[in-house]
N, C-alpha and C positions, 0 to 999 in steps of 0.2 A: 198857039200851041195846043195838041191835043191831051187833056191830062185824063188818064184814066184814073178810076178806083177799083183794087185786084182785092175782093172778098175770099177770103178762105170758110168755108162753112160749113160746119157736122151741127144736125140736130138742132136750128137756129130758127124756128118758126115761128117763134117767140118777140125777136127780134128783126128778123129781115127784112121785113115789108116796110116800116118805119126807118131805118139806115137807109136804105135804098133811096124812099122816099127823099130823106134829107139831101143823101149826094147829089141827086138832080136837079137839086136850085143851084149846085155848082156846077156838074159839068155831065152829060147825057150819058158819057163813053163810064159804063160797069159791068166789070166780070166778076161773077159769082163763080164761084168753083164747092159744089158741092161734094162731099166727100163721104158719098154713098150716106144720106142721112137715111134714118129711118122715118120721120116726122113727114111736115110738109113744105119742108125746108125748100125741096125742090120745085113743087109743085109753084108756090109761092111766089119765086125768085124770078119763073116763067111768066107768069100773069103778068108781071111788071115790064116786060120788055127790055131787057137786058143780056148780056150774053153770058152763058150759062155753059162751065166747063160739067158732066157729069160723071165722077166716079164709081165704078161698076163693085167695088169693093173698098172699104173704107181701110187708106194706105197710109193716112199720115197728113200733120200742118207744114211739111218739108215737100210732100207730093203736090199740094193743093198751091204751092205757091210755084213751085218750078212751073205748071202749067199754067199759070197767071203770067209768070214770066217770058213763055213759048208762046201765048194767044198778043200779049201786051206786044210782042216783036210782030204779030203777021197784023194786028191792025195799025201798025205804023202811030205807037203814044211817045211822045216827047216826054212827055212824064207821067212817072206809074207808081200810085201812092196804096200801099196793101196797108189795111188795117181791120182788126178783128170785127167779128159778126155778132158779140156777145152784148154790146151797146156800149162797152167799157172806154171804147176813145168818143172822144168829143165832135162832134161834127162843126165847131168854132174853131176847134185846132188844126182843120184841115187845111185851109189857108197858108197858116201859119208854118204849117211844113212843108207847102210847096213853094212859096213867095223865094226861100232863099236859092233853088232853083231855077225856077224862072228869072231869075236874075244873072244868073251862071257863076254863084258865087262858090256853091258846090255841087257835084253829081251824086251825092247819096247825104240826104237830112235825114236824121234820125229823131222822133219825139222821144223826148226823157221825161224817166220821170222824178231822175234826180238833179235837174239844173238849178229849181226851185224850191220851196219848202213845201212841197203838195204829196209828200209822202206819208203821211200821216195814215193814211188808210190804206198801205201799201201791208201784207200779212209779212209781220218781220222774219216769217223762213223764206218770202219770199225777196227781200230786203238782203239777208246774207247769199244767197245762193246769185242772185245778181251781180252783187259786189266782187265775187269768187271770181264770176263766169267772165266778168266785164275783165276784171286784171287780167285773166291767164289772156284774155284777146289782145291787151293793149299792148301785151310785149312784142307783138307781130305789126301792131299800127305807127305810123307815124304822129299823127295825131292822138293823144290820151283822147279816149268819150267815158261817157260817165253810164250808158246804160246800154249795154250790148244786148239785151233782150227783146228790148221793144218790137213787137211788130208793127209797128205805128209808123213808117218810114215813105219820103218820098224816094224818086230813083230817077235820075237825067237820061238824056238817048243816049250816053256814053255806057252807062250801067246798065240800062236794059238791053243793047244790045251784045254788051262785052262779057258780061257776067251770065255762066252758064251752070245753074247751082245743080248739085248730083245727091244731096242730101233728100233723105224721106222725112226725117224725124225733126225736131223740134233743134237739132244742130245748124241744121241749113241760117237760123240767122248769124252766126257767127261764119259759118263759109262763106257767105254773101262778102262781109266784111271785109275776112282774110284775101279771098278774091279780090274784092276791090282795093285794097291796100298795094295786091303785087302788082294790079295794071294804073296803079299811079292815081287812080283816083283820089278825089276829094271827097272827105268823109266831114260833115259838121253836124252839131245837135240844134234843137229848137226847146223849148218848157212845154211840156205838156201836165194835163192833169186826167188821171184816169181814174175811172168811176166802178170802183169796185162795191158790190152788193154783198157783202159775203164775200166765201171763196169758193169761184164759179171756176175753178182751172179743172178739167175733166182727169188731168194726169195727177199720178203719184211721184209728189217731189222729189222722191229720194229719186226714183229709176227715171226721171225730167233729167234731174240737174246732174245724174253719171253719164246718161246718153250723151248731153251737150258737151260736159266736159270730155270725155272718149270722143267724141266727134273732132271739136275743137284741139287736140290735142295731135289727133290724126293728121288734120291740117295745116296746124302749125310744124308737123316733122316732115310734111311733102315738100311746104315753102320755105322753109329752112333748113333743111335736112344736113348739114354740116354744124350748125349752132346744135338744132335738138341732139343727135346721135355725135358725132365728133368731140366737145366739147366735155358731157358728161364721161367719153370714151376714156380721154386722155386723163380724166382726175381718178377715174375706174384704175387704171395702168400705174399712176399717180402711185394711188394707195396702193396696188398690189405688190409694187414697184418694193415698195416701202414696209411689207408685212415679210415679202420673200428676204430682203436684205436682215431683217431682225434674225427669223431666222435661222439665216446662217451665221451669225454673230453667235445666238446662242449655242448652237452647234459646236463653232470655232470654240468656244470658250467650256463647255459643259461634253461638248463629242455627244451631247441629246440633241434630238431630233423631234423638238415641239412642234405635235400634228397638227392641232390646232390653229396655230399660227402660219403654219407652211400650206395647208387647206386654205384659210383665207384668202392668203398671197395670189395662189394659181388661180382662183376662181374669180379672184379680181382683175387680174391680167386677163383669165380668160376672158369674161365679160366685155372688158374694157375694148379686146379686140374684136370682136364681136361687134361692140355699138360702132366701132372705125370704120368696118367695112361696108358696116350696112349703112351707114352715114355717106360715106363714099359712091358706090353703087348709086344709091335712092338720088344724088346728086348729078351723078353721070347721065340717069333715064331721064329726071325731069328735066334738064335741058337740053338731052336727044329729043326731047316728045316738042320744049316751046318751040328750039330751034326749027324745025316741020313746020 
C-alpha cells in the first residue's frame, strides 16, 4: 500500500525539517502544502525531497488540505494520513491510525483526543468548543465520535478518492465527515495524545469555533435539508397555528383585537412556511444534482 503523509503548513520552520525527517522511516510518499509562509517553511520542505503544494497567497487550513487531497488522488495513495506541522501529533501515533485501515476495517480513522485520559493539557476553551462542534456533527453520523476536530486522521482509497472537500476554512474537518457519512463510509477513532506547548493555535477561538459551526451547520441543511428546514417549519406553523387561534378566541369573546398576539401568530406561520419551502426546494436540487 502506498500511505502518504498530506502536511498542511504556515510559518512552520521551526518545526518541519524534524516531522518530515520522522515520516521517512515510515513511509518516503509526503506532501507538504505550504500556505504562502512567510519564513523558511518553504524553502526547507524543498531541500528534503518531498512534494511541495505552494500557495501564492495564504487561503486557509480547508485550502491546504483540499489540495493534499487533489495531489494524494493524482499520485495514486491508498492511504492518506494529514496531520499538523506544529510538532503537536506524535509521530508513534501514526501507525496507530493507519493499522485500522490497512486492515479495511475503516475508511476514515480519526486520532482523538478524547478516547483516553490524555486531555489534561488540552486548553479547556478548547475542550468545550470541541465537545460543541463534535455533538452538532454526530446528529448527521451514524456512528457517535468523540472528536471531530482532529486533524490527525488517516483516509482509505474510498475517501480519498470519493470525498471532494469545497471548504477554505477550518470547517472543511467536519465537511469531510458529513461527506463521508452520506457515501456510507466507515468512520472509526484511535487514542491519540497531543503535545501541546502553550497555546500555539494561530486563530481566534471565538471567530474558529463560529466559522466551523456556520460551516458545519450549512452542511448539515444540504444533507438533510427536510429534517433541518421542514421539521423546525412545521412546529414554526405549530406555534403560529396556535397564537392566531388565541387570538380569535379573545376577539370572539372581548370583540379586541390583541396585536400582539395576532403579530406573533402571522410571523410564525410566515416563517414557518418559509423554512417548508426552502426545505422542499433545497431537497428537490440536491437530488437533481446526485441523481446526474
Amino acid at each position: 500500500m502506498k500511505i502518504t503523509v498530506g502536511i498542511p503548513a504556515y510559518n512552520e520552520q521551526k518545526n518541519i525539517a524534524k516531522i518530515i525527517e520522522q515520516i521517512k522511516e515510515i513511509t518516503p510518499s509526503i506532501i507538504v502544502c505550504d500556505d504562502a509562509s512567510t519564513d523558511d517553511t518553504n524553502k526547507i520542505a524543498k531541500s528534503l525531497d518531498v512534494e511541495i503544494i505552494t500557495h501564492s497567497k495564504n487561503t486557509g487550513y480547508g485550502s491546504a488540505i483540499k489540495d493534499i487531497f487533489i495531489k494524494a488522488r493524482e499520485i495514486d495513495s491508498d492511504i492518506l494520513v494529514t496531520m499538523d506541522a506544529d510538532g503537536q501529533h506524535r509521530i508513534e501515533d501514526l501507525m496507530k491510525i493507519i493499522n485500522p485501515i490497512r486492515s479495511d476495517t475503516i475508511d476514515i480513522c480519526i486520532g482523538s483526543r478524547f478516547l483516553e485520559k490524555n486531555v489534561a493539557n488540552v486548553p479547556n476553551y478548547r475542550k468545550v468548543g470541541i465537545k460543541v462542534l463534535t455533538k452538532l456533527t454526530n446528529v448527521s453520523l451514524k456512528e457517535s465520535i468523540t472528536d471531530s476536530q482532529s486533524g490527525f486522521r488517516a483516509y482509505g482509497k474510498k475517501a480519498i478518492s470519493g470525498i471532494i472537500p469545497t471548504e477554505s476554512g477550518m470547517g472543511i474537518s467536519n465537511e469531510i465527515l458529513l461527506k463521508a457519512a452520506s457515501l456510507n463510509l466507515r468512520i472509526g477513532e484511535v487514542p491519540i495524545t497531543v503535545l501541546y506547548s502553550g497555546d500555539t493555535s494561530t486563530h481566534n477561538p471565538i471567530s474558529h469555533g463560529t466559522s466551523v459551526f456556520v460551516s458545519t451547520l450549512k452542511f448539515i441543511s444540504i444533507e438533510h435539508p427536510l429534517q433541518f428546514f421542514v421539521i423546525p417549519g412545521l412546529m414554526s406553523l405549530g406555534i403560529g397555528l396556535s397564537f392566531v387561534l388565541w387570538a380569535l378566541q379573545l376577539f370572539s369573546e372581548s370583540g379586541l383585537l390583541v396585536t400582539n398576539i395576532t403579530l406573533i401568530g402571522i410571523a410564525c406561520l410566515i416563517f414557518g412556511a418559509i423554512l417548508i419551502v426552502n426545505g422542499i426546494n433545497l431537497f428537490s436540487i440536491t437530488h437533481l444534482i446526485r441523481e446526474k
